[in-house]
C-alpha positions in Angstrom: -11.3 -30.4 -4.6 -10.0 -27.2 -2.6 -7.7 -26.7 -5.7 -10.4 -26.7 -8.2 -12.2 -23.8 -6.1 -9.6 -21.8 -5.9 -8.5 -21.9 -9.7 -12.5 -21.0 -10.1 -12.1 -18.1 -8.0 -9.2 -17.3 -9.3 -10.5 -17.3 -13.1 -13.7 -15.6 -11.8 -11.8 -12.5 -10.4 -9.7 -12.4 -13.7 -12.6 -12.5 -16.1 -14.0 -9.5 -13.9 -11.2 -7.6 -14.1 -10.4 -7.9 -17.4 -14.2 -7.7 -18.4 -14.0 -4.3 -16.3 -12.0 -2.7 -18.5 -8.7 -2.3 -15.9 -6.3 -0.9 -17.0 -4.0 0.0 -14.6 -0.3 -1.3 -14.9 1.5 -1.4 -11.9 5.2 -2.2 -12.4 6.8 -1.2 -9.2 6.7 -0.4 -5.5 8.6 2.6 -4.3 10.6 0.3 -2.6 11.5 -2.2 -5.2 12.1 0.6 -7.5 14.4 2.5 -5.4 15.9 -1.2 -4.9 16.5 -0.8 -8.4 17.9 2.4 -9.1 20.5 1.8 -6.5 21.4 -1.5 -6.0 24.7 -0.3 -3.6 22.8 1.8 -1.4 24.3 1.5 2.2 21.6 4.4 3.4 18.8 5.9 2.1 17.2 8.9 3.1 13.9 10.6 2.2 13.7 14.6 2.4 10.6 16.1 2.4 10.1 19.7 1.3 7.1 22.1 1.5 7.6 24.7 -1.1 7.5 27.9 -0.7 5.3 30.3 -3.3 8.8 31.4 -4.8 10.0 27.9 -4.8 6.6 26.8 -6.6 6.9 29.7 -8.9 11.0 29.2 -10.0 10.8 25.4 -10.2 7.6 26.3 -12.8 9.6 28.6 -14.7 13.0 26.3 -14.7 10.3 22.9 -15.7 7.6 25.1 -18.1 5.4 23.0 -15.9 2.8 23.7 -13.4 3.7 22.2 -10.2 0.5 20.1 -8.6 1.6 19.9 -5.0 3.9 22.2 -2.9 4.8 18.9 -0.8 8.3 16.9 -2.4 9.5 14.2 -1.1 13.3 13.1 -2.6 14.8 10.5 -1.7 18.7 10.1 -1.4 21.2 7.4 -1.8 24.2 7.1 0.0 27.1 4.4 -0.1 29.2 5.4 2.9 29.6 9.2 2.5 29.5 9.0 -1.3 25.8 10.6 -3.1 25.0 8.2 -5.2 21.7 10.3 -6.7 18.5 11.1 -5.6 15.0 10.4 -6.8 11.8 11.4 -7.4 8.4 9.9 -7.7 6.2 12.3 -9.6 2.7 11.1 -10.2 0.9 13.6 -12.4 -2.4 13.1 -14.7 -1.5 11.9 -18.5 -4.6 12.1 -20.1 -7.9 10.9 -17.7 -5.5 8.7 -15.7 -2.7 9.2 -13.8 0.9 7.6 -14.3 3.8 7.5 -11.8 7.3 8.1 -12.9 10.9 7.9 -11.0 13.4 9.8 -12.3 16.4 9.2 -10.9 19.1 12.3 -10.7 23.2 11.2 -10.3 25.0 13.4 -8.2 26.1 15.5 -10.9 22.1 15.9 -11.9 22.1 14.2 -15.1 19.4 11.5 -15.6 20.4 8.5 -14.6 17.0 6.8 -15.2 13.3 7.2 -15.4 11.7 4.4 -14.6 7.3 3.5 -14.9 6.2 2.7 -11.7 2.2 2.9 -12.5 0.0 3.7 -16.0 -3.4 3.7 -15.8 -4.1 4.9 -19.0 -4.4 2.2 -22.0 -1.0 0.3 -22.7 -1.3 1.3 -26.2 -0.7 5.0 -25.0 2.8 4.0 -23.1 6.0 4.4 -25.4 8.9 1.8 -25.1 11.2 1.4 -22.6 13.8 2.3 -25.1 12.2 5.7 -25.5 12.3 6.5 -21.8 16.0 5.6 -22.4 16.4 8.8 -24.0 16.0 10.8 -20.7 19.6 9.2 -19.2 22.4 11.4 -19.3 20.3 14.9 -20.2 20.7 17.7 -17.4 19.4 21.5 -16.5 20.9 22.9 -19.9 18.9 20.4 -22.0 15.4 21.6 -23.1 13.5 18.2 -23.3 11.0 19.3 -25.4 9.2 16.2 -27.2 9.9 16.8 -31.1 12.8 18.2 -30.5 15.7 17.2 -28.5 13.6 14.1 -27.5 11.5 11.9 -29.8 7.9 12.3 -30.4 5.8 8.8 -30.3 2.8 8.5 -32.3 -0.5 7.6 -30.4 1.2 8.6 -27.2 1.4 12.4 -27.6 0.3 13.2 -23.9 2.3 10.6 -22.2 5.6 12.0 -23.6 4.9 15.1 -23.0 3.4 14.3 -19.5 6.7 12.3 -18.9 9.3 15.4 -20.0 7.3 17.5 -17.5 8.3 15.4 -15.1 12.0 15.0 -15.8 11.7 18.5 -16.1 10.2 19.1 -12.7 12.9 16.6 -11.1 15.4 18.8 -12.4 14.2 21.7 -11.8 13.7 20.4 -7.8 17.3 19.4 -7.8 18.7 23.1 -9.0 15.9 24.8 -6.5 15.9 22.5 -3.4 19.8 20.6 -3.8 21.2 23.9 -5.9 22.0 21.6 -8.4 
């Protein structure tokens, strides 16, 4: 009998969820994603900057994004006294709903990866995990402009442009605050 109840319960929260309209797709913890992005990692540590209103201003120039927060947080992976990359979590606004994205930096500061940790917005707006593919192996002289030098998605115009900002604004971190 206990079983049966909790199966109703169980359907119960589901059809209020979904009858809700939620939308909100969460893929990944910070921890399982950093998990991922470096499997090898002997030590990881997370640097946290408060910009400074020059900072703010060159890493807004450098992305040709506005910068939301003047607090960054990177976090850096280390096997043995080897950089393996560092990453960012940038959670910015795609349309009415916010997304989180890591993108990972090698220790070069190429892409490496950018990963969806969270989209809120409908699933129909989020492109493939192929096309985030495109991001790995761009750096600093690359322009990442959506149409051009990375492909434009129909029906998810703000979320590409939303996620180039951000690869943008990781890279433009990594030159202002690593002098990548």
């Amino acid at each position: 009998m206990r079983k049966k109840a909790y199966l109703f319960v169980f359907v119960g929260f589901f059809i209020l969820a979904t009858a809700g309209g939620v939308r909100a797709l969460n893929l990944y913890s910070q921890q399982r994603a950093l998990a991922l992005a470096f499997p090898d990692v002997q030590r990881l540590e997370k640097e946290t900057h408060i910009l400074s209103a020059d900072q703010v201003a060159e890493i807004q120039r450098l992305s040709r994004s506005r910068v939301e927060s003047r607090l960054v947080t990177l976090h850096r992976a280390w096997r043995e006294e080897e950089l393996l990359g560092t990453a960012n979590i940038d959670v910015h606004r795609v349309r009415t709903h916010d997304e989180a994205l890591m993108v990972v930096l090698g220790p070069t500061g190429r892409v490496l990866r950018v990963q969806v940790l969270s989209f809120a917005e409908p699933l129909e707006y989020m492109p493939s995990a192929r096309w985030y593919e495109l991001f790995v192996g761009k750096g600093k002289e690359d322009s990442l402009r959506v149409g051009h030098d990375i492909d434009a998605v129909s029906g998810a115009t703000l979320t590409t442009r939303a996620t180039a900002d951000a690869v943008r604004r990781t890279l433009a971190f990594h030159r202002v605050l690593q002098g990548g």
